[in-house]
C-alpha positions in Angstrom: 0.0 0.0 0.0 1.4 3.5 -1.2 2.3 5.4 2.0 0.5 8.9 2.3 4.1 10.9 2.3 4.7 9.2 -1.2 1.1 10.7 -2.6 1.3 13.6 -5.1 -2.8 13.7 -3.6 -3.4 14.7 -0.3 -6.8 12.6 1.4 -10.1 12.7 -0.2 -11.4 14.8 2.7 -9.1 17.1 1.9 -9.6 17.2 -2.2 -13.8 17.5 -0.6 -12.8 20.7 1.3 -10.6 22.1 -1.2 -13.2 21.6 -4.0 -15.9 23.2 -1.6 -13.9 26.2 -0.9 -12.2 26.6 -4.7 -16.1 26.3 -5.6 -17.6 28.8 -2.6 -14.8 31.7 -3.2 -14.8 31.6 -6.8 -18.5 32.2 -6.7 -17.6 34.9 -4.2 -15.0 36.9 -6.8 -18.3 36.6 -9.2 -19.1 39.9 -7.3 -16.0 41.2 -5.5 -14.0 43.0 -8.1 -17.4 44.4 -9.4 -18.6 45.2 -6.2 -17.8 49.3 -6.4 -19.8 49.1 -10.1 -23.1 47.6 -8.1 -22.7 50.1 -5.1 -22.2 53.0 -7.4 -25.3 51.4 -9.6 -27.6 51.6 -5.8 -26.4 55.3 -4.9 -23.6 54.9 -3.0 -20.3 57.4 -3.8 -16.9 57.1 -3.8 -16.8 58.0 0.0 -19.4 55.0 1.1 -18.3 52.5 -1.1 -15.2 52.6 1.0 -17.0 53.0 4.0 -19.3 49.9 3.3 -16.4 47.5 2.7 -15.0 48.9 5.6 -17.9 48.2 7.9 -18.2 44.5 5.9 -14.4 43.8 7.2 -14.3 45.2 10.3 -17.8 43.1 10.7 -16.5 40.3 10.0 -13.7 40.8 11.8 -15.8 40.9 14.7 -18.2 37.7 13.8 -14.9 35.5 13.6 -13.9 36.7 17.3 -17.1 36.3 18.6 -18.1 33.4 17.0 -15.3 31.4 17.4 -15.5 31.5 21.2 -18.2 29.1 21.6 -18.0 27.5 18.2 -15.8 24.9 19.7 -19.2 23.3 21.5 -20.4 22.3 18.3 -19.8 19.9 15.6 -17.3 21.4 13.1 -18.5 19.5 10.5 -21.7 20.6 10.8 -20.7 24.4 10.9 -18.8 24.2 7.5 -22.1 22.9 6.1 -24.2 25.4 7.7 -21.5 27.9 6.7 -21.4 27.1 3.1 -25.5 27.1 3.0 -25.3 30.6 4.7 -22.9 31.9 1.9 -25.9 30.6 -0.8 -28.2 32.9 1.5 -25.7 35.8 1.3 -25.2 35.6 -2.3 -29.0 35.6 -3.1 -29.1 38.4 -0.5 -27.9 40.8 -3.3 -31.2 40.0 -5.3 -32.6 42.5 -2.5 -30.4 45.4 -2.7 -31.8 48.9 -3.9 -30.0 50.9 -1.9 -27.6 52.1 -0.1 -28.9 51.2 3.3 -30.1 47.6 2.1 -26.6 46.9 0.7 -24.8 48.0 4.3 -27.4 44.7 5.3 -26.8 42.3 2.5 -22.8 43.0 3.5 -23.7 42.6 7.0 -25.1 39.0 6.4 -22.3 38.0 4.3 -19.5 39.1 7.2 -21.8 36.9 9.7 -21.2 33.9 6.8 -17.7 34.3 7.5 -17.9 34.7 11.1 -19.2 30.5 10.9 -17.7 29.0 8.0 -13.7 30.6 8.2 -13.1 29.1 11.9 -15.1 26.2 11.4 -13.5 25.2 8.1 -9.7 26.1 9.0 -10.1 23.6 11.8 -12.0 20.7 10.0 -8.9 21.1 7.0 -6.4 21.3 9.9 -8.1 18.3 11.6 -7.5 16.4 8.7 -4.3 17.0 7.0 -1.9 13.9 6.5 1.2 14.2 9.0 3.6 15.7 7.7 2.6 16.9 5.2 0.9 20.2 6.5 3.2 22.6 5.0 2.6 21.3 1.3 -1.4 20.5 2.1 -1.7 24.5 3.5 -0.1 25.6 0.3 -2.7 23.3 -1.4 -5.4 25.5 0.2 -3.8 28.9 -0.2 -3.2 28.0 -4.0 -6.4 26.5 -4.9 -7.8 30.2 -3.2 -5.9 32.1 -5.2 -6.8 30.2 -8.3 -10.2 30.7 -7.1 -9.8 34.5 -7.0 -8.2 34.5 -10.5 -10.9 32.6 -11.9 -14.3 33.9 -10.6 -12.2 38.0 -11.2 -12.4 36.7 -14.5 -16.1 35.0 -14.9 -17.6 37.6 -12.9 -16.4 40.4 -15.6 -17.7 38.1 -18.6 -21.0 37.3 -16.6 -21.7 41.3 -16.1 -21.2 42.2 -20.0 -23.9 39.4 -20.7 -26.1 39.3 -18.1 -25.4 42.4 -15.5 -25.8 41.9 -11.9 -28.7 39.6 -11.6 -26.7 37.1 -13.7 -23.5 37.6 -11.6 -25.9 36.9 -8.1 -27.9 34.1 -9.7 -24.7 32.4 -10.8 -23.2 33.1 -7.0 -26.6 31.6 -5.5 -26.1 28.4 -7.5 -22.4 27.8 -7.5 -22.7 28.0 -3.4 -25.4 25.7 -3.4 -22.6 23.1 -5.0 -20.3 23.8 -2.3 -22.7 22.7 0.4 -23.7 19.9 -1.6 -20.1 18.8 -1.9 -19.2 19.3 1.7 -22.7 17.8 3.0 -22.6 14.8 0.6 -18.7 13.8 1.8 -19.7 15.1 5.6 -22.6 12.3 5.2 -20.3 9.8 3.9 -17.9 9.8 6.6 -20.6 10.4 9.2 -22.1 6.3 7.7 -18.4 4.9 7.6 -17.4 6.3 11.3 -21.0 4.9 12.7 
């Protein structure tokens, strides 16, 4: 039997949560890079758009912090799940946006999205990393994310010159949808093979 260190592959619960997140944040950068275009599009100027992404990562600065305190009570598992299906909420949140004020909220839930899933799926990836092999399987992750960014910068541009926003958010909605999926359905599998 090949020995994990001689694996070019790290575990399939890794490949799972590095397809999930590859998935989740490349639906993310759908909207990102375009997001001073859609707040300039609802009334916002130059001044609040700064201020809004401002509040949105100093928000979720603060979700992170305090949820992570008693997160550790619950199943981790469970949390990247819920996490990814709050991320499908906070992408079709956008759907609701007309102004100013209701783009400060749809912000607000997508910070609290990061406040569950980021602890919760940093520990679940950490939990399950072959030994000795963290250093190349962290890369994994910080690659795959920045492959993710390069990807959905680029989709999220072609998307808007078709389709505008409401192609952009629908496309979001769905691809988060397959990131739960994915993490739920190998969540589910281990959950049967552990019982």
């Amino acid at each position: 039997m090949q020995d994990c260190y001689d694996s070019a592959m790290p575990n399939s619960r890794l490949r799972m949560l590095l397809a999930a997140n590859l998935i989740s944040l490349a639906g993310y950068y759908f909207f990102v890079p375009l997001y001073a275009l859609f707040a300039t599009e609802v009334g916002a100027t130059p001044a609040v758009i700064g201020l809004l992404w401002s509040f949105y990562s100093l928000a979720m600065a603060v979700w992170i912090l305090a949820i992570a305190r008693f997160a550790s009570r619950f199943n981790q598992d469970k949390l990247v799940v819920l996490g990814f299906g709050m991320a499908a909420i906070g992408s079709a949140s956008f759907f609701l946006v007309s102004d100013v004020t209701s783009l400060a909220l749809a912000l607000l839930v997508n910070s609290l999205v990061a406040g569950v899933l980021l602890p919760a799926y940093k520990t679940v990836y950490a939990r399950n990393q072959d030994k000795g092999r963290e250093s190349q399987e962290w890369s994994l992750y910080d690659s795959s994310s920045m492959l993710a960014i390069a990807a959905g910068s680029a989709i999220g541009g072609l998307i808007i010159a078709t389709h505008g926003f409401t192609g952009i958010f629908t496309l979001m909605t769905l691809v988060q949808v397959l990131a739960v999926l994915i993490a739920y359905s190998e969540f589910k599998k281990n959950a049967k093979a552990a019982s």
